[in-house]
GUZAMI-514436 format. One record per residue (C-alpha): residue number from 1; residue in three letters; x negated, y, z. Coordinates in steps of 0.02 Angstrom, whole numbers, padded with zeros to 5 digits, always signed. Example, Ala and Ser with C-alpha at 12.3 -4.5 7.8 and 13.67 -1.06 7.14 Angstrom:
// residues 2
[1,'ALA',[-00615,-00225,+00390]]
[2,'SER',[-00684,-00053,+00357]]
This chain:
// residues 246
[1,'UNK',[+00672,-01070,+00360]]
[2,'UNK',[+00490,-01034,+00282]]
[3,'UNK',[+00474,-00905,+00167]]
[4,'UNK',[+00329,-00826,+00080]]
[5,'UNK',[+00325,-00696,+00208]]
[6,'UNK',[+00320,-00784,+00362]]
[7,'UNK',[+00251,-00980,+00333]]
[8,'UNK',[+00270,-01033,+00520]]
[9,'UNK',[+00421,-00987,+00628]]
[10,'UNK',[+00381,-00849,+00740]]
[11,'UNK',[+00260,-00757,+00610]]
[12,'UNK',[+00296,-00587,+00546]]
[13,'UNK',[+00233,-00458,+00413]]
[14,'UNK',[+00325,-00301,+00352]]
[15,'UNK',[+00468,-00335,+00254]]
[16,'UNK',[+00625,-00468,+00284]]
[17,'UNK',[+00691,-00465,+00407]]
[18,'UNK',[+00592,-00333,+00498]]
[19,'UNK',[+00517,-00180,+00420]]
[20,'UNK',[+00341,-00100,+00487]]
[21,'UNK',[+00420,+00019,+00601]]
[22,'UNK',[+00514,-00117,+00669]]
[23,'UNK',[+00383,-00245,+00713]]
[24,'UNK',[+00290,-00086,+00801]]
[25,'UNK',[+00408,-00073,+00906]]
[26,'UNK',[+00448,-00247,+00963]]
[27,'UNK',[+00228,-00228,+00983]]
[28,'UNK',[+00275,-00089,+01120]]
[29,'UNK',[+00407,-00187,+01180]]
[30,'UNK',[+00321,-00343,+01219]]
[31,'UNK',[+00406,-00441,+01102]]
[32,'UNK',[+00268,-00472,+00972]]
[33,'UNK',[+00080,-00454,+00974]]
[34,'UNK',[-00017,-00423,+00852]]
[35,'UNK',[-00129,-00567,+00763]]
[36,'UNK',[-00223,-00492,+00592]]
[37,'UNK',[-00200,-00355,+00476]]
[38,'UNK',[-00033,-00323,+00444]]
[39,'UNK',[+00031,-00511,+00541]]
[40,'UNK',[+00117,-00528,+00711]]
[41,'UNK',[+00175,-00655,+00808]]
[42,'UNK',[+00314,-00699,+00930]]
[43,'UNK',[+00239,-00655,+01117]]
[44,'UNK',[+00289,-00825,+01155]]
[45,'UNK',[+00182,-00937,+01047]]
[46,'UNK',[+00037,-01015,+01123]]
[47,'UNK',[-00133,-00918,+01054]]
[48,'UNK',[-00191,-01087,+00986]]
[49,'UNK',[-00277,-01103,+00831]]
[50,'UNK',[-00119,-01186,+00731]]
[51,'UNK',[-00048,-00994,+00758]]
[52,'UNK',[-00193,-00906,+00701]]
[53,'UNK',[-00220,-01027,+00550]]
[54,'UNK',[-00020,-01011,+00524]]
[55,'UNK',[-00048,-00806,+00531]]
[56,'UNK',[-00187,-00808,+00407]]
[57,'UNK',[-00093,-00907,+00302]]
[58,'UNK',[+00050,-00766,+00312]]
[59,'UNK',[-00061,-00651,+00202]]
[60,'UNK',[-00081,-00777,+00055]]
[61,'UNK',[+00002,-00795,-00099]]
[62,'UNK',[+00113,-00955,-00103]]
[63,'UNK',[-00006,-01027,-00233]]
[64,'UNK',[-00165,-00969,-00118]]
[65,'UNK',[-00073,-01086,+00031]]
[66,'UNK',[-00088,-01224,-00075]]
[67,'UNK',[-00264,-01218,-00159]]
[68,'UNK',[-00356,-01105,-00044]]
[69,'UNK',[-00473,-01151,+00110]]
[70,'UNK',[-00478,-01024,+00232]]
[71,'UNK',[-00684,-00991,+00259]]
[72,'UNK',[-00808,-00872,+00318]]
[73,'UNK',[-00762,-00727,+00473]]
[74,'UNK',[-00566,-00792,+00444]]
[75,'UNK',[-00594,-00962,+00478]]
[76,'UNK',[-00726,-00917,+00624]]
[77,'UNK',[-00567,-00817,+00696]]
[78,'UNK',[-00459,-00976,+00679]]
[79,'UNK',[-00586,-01069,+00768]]
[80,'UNK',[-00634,-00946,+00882]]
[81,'UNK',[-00511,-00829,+00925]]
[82,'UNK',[-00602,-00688,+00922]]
[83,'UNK',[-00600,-00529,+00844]]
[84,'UNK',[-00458,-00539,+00701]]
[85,'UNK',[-00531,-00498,+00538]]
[86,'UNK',[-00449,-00381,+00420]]
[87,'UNK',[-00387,-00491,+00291]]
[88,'UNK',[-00396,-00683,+00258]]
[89,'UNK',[-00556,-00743,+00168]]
[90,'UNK',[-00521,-00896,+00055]]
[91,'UNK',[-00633,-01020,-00036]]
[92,'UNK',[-00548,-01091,-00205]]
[93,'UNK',[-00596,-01220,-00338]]
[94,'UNK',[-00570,-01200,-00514]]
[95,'UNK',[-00542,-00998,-00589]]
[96,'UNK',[-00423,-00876,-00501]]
[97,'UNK',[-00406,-00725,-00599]]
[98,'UNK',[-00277,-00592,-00480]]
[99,'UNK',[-00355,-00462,-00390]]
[100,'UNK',[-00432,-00489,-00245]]
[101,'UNK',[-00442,-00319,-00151]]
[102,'UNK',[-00294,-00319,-00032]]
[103,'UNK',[-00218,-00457,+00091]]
[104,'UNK',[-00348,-00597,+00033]]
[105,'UNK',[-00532,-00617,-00033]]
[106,'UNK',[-00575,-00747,-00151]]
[107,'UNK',[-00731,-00834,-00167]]
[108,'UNK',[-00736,-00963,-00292]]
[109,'UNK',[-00893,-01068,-00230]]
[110,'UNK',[-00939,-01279,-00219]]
[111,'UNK',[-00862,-01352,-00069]]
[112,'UNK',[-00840,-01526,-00004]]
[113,'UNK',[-00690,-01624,+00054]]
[114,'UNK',[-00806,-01660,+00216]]
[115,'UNK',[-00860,-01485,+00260]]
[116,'UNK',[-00643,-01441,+00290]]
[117,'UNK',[-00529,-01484,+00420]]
[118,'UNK',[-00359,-01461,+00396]]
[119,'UNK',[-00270,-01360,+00564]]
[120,'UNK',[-00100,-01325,+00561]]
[121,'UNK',[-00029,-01278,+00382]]
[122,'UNK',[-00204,-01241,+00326]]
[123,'UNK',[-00344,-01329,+00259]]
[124,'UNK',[-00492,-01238,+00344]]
[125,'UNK',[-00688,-01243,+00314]]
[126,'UNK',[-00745,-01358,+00477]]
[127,'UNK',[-00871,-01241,+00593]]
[128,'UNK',[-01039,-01305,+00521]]
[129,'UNK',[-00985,-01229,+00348]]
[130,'UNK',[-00914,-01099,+00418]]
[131,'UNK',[-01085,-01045,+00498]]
[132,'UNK',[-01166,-01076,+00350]]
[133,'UNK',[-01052,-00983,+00245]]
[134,'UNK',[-01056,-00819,+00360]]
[135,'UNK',[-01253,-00836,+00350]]
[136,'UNK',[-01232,-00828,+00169]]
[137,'UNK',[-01123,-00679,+00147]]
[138,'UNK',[-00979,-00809,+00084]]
[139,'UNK',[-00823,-00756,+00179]]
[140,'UNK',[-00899,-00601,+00265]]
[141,'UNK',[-00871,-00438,+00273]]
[142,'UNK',[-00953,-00276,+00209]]
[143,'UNK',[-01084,-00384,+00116]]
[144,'UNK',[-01118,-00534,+00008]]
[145,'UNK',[-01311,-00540,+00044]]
[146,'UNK',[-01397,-00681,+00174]]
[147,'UNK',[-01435,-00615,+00327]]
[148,'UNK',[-01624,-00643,+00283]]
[149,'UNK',[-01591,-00512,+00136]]
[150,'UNK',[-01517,-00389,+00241]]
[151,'UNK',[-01613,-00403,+00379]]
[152,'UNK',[-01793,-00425,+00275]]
[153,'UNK',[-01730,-00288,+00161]]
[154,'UNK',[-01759,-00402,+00032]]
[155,'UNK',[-01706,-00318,-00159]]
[156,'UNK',[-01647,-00149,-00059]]
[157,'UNK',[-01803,-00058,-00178]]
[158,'UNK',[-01701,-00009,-00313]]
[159,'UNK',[-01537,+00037,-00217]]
[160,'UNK',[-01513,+00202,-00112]]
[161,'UNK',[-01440,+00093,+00023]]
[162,'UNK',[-01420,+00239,+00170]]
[163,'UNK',[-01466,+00438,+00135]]
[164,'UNK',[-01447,+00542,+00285]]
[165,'UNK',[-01320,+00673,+00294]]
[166,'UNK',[-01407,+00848,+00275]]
[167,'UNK',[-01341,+01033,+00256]]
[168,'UNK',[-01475,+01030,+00110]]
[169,'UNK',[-01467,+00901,-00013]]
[170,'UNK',[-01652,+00884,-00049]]
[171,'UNK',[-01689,+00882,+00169]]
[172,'UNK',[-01757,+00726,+00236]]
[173,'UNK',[-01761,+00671,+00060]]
[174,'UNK',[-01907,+00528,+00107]]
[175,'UNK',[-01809,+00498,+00263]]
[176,'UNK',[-01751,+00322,+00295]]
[177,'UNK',[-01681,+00286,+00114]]
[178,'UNK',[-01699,+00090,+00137]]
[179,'UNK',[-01627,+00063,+00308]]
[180,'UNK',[-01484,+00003,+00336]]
[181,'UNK',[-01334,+00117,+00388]]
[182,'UNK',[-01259,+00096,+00553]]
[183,'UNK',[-01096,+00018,+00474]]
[184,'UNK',[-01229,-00112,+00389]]
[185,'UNK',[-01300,-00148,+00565]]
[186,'UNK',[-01150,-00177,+00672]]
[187,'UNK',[-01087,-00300,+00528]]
[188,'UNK',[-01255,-00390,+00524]]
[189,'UNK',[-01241,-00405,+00735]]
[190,'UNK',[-01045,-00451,+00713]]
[191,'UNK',[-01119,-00608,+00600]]
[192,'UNK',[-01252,-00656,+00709]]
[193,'UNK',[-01146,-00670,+00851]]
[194,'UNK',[-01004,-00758,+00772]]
[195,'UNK',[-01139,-00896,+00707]]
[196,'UNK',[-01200,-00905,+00891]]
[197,'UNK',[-01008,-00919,+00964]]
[198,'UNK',[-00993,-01088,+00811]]
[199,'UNK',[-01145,-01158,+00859]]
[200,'UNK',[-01100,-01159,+01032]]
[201,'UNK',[-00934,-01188,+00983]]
[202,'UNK',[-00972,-01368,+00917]]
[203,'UNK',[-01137,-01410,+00977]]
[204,'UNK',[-01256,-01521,+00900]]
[205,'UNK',[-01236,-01464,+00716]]
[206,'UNK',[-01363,-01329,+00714]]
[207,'UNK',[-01469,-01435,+00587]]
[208,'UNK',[-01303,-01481,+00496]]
[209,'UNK',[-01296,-01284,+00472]]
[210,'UNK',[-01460,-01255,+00411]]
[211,'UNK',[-01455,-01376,+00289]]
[212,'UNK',[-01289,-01304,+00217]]
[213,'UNK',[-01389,-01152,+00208]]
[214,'UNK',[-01537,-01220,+00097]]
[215,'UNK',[-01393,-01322,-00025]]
[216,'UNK',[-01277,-01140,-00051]]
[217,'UNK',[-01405,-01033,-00062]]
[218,'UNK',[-01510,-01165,-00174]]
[219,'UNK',[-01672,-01149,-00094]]
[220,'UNK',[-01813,-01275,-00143]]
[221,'UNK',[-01834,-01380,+00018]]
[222,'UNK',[-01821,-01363,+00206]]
[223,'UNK',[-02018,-01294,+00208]]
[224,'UNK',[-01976,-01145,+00083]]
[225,'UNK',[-02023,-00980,+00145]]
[226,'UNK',[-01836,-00927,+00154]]
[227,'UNK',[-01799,-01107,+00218]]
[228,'UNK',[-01900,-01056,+00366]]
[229,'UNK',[-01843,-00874,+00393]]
[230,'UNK',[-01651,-00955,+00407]]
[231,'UNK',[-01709,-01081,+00550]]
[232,'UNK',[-01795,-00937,+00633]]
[233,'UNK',[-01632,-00815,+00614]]
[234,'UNK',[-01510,-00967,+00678]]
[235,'UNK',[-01601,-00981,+00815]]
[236,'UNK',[-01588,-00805,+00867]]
[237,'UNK',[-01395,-00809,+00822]]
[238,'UNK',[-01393,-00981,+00960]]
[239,'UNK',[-01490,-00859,+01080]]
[240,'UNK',[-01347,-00715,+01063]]
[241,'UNK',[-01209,-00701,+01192]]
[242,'UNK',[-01069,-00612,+01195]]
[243,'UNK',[-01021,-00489,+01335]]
[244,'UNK',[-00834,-00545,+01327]]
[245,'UNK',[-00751,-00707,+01253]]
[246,'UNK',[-00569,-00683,+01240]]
């Protein structure tokens, strides 16, 4: 029977029938493996996207099953399969007012009938919006800038974005106060590649993307300066490859 808990058969979070301690040790045992977060699944289901869209589902609200489209670095995962993000990013329409700080992130942005898909239980943004959104900070983690912004340093002048640890507080003062922070990095490099993997993913749409780019982002035209910089930083993401593709 589906339950809020566990929307597919074979899907598991902490709580009926299985506590935490529990599922960690049918992990050890070989029974389950682990999908996202807090979700595992039964060792025998396929590793298909229907399971990972079915195990991102498992961390939404009943209501967020219903109205919610899974996007950004969730949906890449569901496409993908690669590294599981840690918890499910969802587009909605209309307001949604309950925190959004635990087992889901809300982003409550336009989106088009056309740019979804619907896999399994789950409707899902298709991979050209999914690109898009990840360029745009929609559905990513860490940050809610464009990659242009963070990797331009556009508007980092009036934040103290990384300050060097330092026995004395006033050391290094002038040292490296705009640059991004390691953390910052590997998340910028973690979106780059997963816009490479869509793009290769469903080739031929690498236009389709940038033009998703200029309409969320609102950008004047295709020929605007920032236009420009996102065809030059897709490019690089098409150029990327991973070392392993699991």
């Amino acid at each position: 029977m589906e339950t809020a808990a566990a929307p597919l058969t074979g899907i598991y979070r902490p709580g009926y029938p299985f506590t935490a301690a529990e599922l960690q040790t049918m992990v050890a045992q070989g029974v389950l493996r682990h999908m996202l977060a807090d979700v595992y699944a039964e060792r025998q289901l396929s590793a298909t996207a229907t399971v990972r869209s079915a195990a991102a589902a498992a961390l939404l609200s009943t209501a967020l099953r219903s109205c919610g489209v899974l996007c950004g670095e969730t949906a890449a995962w569901v496409h993908l399969g690669l590294d599981p993000p840690h918890r499910a990013q969802v587009i909605t329409q209309g307001v949604y007012r309950r925190p959004t700080d635990g087992a889901w992130r809300v982003y409550q942005v336009p989106l088009s009938a056309q740019e979804t898909q619907r896999i399994g239980r789950m409707t899902i943004t298709n991979p050209t919006r999914t690109a898009a959104d990840i360029y745009c900070g929609i559905g990513a983690a860490g940050s809610r800038r464009s990659l242009d912004q963070l990797l331009d340093g556009e508007g980092l002048s009036d934040q103290l974005h990384y300050w060097p640890r330092s026995s004395e507080p006033l050391h290094e003062r002038d040292h490296s106060v705009l640059s991004p922070s390691p953390e910052d990095e590997q998340g910028t490099a973690h979106r780059m590649d997963l816009i490479g993997e869509l793009l290769r993913y469903a080739p031929g749409v690498r236009d389709d993307v940038l033009a998703a780019v200029v309409r969320i982002l609102g950008l004047p035209g295709p020929r605007s300066r920032r236009a420009v910089r996102a065809e030059q930083l897709v490019d690089q993401c098409a150029s990327r490859r991973l070392p392993t593709v699991r």
